[in-house]
N, C-alpha and C positions, 0 to 999 in steps of 0.2 A: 504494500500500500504506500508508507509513507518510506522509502530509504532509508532515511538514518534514526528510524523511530527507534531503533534497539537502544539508542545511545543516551534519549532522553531518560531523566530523572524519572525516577517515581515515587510518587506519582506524580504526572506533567496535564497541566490544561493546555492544549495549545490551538492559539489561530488557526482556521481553516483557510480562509482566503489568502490565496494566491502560493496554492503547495500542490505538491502532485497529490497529494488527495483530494486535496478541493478541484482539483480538475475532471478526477473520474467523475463518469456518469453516475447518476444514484442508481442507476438499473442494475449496475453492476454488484452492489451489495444487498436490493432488495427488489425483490419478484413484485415488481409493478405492472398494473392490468395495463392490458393493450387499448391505448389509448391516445388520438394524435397529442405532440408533443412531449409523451410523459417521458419517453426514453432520451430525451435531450435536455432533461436537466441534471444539473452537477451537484456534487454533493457539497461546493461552495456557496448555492444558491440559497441551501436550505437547512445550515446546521452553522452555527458559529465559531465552533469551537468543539475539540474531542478530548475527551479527557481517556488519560493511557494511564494504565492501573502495571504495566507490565508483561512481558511476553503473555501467549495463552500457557506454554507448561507450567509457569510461574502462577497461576491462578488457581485458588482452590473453592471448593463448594461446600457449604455446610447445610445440613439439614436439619427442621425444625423437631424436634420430638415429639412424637402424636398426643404424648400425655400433657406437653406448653401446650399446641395449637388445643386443647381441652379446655384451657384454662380461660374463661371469659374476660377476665381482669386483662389476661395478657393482650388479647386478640382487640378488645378495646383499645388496649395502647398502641397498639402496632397500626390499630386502622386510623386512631387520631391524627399518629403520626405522617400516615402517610396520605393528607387528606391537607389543602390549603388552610392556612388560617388565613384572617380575614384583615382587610388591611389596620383595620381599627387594636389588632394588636402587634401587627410587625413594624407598622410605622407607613407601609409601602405595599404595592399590590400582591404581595406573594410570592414576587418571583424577580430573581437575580438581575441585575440591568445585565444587559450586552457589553462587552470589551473596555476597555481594551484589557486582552489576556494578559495574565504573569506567566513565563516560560514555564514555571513548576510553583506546586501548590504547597 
């Protein structure tokens, strides 16, 4: 994808625009319905920014335990969390401004 992504820190947020990733098509990383136009846009067009966590071997996966996901307290938390608040308590609509990125986070 990106050449010298191996080299970045991690974890790195980094600009899309004007990299050889922001130049692939987005077709190329996701199965978009046949549709005029859809196959000519770029993944610069429509993503700001990637955030690289590290090689894929370097990733690992955990999974929840049936007896947490049981637990209503938990599952309460989890869905709070992952659910906007509202701007009346972050200050701001909810969601991150746009750039300009830091090379590494």
């Amino acid at each position: 994808m990106q050449p010298d992504a191996r080299s970045w820190p991690v974890p790195s947020l980094a600009a899309i625009p004007g990299t050889a990733l922001g130049a692939k098509f987005l077709a190329s990383f996701f199965q978009i319905p046949p549709a005029a136009g859809w196959n000519t846009l770029r993944v610069e067009t429509e993503f700001d920014a990637v955030l690289y966590l590290g090689s894929a071997a370097s990733l690992t996966m955990s999974k929840l335990s049936p007896s947490l996901c049981a637990e209503k307290a938990y599952v309460r938390m989890r869905l709070q969390s992952a659910t906007e608040r509202p701007a009346s308590e972050t200050g701001h609509d909810g969601f991150v401004s746009p750039g300009p990125f830091p090379a590494s986070v």
